[in-house]
C-alpha positions in Angstrom: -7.9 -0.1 24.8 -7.3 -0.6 21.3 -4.6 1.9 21.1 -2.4 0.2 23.8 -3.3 -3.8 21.7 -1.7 -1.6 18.6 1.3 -0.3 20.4 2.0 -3.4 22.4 1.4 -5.6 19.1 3.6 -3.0 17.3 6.6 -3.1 20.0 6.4 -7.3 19.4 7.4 -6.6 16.2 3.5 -8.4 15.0 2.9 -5.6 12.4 0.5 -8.0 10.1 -1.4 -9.2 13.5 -1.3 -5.2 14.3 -2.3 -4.1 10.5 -5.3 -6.8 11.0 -6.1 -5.6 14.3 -6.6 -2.1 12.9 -8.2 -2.7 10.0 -11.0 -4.6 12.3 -11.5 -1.5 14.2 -11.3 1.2 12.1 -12.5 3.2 9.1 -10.3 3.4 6.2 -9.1 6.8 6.7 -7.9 5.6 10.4 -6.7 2.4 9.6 -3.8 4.4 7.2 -3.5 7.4 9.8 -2.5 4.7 12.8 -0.5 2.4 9.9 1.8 5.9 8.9 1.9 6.7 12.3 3.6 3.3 13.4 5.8 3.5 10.1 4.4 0.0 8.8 6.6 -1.8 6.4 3.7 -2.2 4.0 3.2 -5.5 2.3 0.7 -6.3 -0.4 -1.0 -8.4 2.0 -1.5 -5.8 4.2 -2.6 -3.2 1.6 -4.8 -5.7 0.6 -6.3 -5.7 4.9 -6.4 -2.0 4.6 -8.9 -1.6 1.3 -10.9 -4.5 2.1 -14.3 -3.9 1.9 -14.3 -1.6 -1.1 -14.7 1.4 0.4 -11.4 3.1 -0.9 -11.1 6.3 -3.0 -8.5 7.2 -5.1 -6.7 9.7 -3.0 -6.2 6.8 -0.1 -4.7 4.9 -2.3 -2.8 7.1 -3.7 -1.5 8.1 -0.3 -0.3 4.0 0.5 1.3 4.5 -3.2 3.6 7.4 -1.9 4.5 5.8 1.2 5.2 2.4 -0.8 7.4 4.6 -2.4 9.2 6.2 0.2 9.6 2.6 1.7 11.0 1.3 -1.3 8.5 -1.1 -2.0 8.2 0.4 -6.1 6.2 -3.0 -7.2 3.6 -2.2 -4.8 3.3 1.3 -5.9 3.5 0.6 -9.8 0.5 -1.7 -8.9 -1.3 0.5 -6.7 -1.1 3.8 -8.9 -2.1 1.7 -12.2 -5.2 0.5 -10.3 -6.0 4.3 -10.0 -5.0 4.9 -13.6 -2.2 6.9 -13.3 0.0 4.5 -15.7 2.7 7.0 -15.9 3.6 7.0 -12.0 3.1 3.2 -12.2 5.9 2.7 -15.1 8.2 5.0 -13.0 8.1 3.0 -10.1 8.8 -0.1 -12.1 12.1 1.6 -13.4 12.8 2.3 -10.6 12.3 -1.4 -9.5 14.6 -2.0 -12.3 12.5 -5.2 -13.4 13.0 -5.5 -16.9 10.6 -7.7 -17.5 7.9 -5.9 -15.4 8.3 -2.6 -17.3 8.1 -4.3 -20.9 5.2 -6.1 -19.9 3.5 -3.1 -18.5 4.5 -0.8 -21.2 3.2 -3.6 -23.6 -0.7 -3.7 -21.8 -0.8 -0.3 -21.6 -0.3 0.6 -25.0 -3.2 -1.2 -26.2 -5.7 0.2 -23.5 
């Protein structure tokens, strides 16, 4: 039942309401496994949907990281891999976001930690 809520919510074009759906029915290793599998645009919102709760390791989120950055989405996956502490894929992804700003400010906390 909840597979064909997902897929009909998912063919509406809904993908937050189907990302929330999910993430009520699911574990966290699921919830990304059905999310990758629908190719979800991910949004911080809704990587903030999947990890609530606490209960994320590293590797999962290093896993939304990658597909942030196969989506384009290289804010999202600076901030994701510097919440892991891998600072060096974080600073990548903000030159590759080209934010100027971003990267000097980043490169600027960093050094001091």
């Amino acid at each position: 039942v909840k597979h064909r809520i997902i897929d009909k919510l998912h063919t509406m074009g809904e993908e937050l309401i189907m990302v929330d759906v999910i993430c009520t029915f699911a574990i966290v290793n699921e919830r990304l496994r059905l999310i990758f599998d629908k190719n979800v645009i991910l949004t911080e919102e809704m990587v903030e949907m999947i990890f609530k709760g606490g209960t994320e390791n590293k590797e999962q989120i290093r896993m939304v990281a990658i597909k942030c950055v196969e989506q384009g989405n290289h804010r999202l996956a600076s901030k994701l891999y510097t919440m892991i502490g891998e600072k060096k894929n974080g600073m990548k992804c903000l030159i590759k976001h080209g934010n100027i700003n971003a990267i000097i400010s980043f490169a600027n906390q960093t050094k001091d930690e």
